[in-house]
C-alpha positions in Angstrom: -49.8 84.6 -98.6 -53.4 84.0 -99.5 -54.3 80.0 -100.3 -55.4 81.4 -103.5 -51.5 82.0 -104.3 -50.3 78.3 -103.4 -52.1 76.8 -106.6 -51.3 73.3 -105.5 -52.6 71.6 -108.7 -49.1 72.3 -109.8 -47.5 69.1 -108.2 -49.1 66.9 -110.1 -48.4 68.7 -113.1 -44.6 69.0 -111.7 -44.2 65.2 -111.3 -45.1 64.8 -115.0 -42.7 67.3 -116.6 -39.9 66.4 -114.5 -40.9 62.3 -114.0 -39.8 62.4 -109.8 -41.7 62.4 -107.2 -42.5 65.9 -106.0 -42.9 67.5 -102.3 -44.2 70.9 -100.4 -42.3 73.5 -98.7 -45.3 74.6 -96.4 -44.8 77.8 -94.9 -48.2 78.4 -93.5 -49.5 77.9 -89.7 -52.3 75.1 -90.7 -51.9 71.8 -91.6 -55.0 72.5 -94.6 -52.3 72.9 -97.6 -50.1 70.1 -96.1 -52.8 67.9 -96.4 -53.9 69.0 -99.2 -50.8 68.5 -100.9 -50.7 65.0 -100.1 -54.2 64.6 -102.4 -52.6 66.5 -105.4 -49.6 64.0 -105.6 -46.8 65.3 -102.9 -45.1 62.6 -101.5 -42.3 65.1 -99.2 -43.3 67.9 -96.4 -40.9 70.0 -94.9 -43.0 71.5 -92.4 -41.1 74.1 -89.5 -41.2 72.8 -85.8 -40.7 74.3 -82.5 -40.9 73.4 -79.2 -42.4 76.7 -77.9 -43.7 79.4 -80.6 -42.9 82.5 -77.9 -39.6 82.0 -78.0 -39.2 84.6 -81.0 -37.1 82.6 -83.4 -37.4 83.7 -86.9 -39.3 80.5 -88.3 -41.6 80.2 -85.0 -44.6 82.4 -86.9 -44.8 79.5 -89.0 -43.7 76.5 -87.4 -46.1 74.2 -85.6 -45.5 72.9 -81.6 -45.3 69.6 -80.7 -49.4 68.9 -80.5 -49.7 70.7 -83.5 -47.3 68.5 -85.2 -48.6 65.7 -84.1 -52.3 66.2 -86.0 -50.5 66.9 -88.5 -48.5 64.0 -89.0 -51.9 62.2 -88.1 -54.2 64.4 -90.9 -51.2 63.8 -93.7 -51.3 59.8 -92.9 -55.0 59.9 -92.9 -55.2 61.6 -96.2 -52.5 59.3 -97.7 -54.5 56.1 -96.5 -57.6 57.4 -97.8 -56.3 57.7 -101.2 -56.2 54.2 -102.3 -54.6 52.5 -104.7 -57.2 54.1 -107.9 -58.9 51.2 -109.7 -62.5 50.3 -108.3 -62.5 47.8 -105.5 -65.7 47.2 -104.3 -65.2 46.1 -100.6 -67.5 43.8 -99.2 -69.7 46.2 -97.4 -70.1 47.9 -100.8 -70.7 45.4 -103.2 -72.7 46.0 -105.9 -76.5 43.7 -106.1 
């Protein structure tokens, strides 16, 4: 499926009509729409995992290996972190004159 077909600016939308917290079912080999995800408002990933992607499971063209995982459980934090909490808050590096 093209990214152009995941139209992620429907979770935040989602969360409003249905007042829950909403998630992603990623089904793609990167960790880009994961991430991504996290920035529009998802707060649950199911991601596939496998410990060796030759083995020829069904899922494996999708699912991530162990290293693979790991970045992205290390991108999706990152992203989450960097969000903040929304109101300004100058930090002391940054403070206005």
């Amino acid at each position: 499926m093209p990214a152009a077909d995941y139209n992620l600016a429907t979770l935040p939308d989602m969360a409003k009509h249905f007042c829950m917290p909403v998630g992603l079912s990623d089904h793609t080999l990167s960790s880009t729409t994961a991430v991504a995800s996290v920035a529009m408002g998802a707060c649950v990933i199911e991601k596939h995992f496998t410990s060796d992607r030759s083995q020829g499971v069904a899922d494996d063209s999708f699912a991530l290996e162990p290293a693979e995982f790991k970045l992205l459980v290390e991108q999706v934090s990152e992203a989450w972190m960097a969000l903040g909490s929304g109101p300004i808050n100058f930090i002391e590096a940054f403070k206005p004159l």
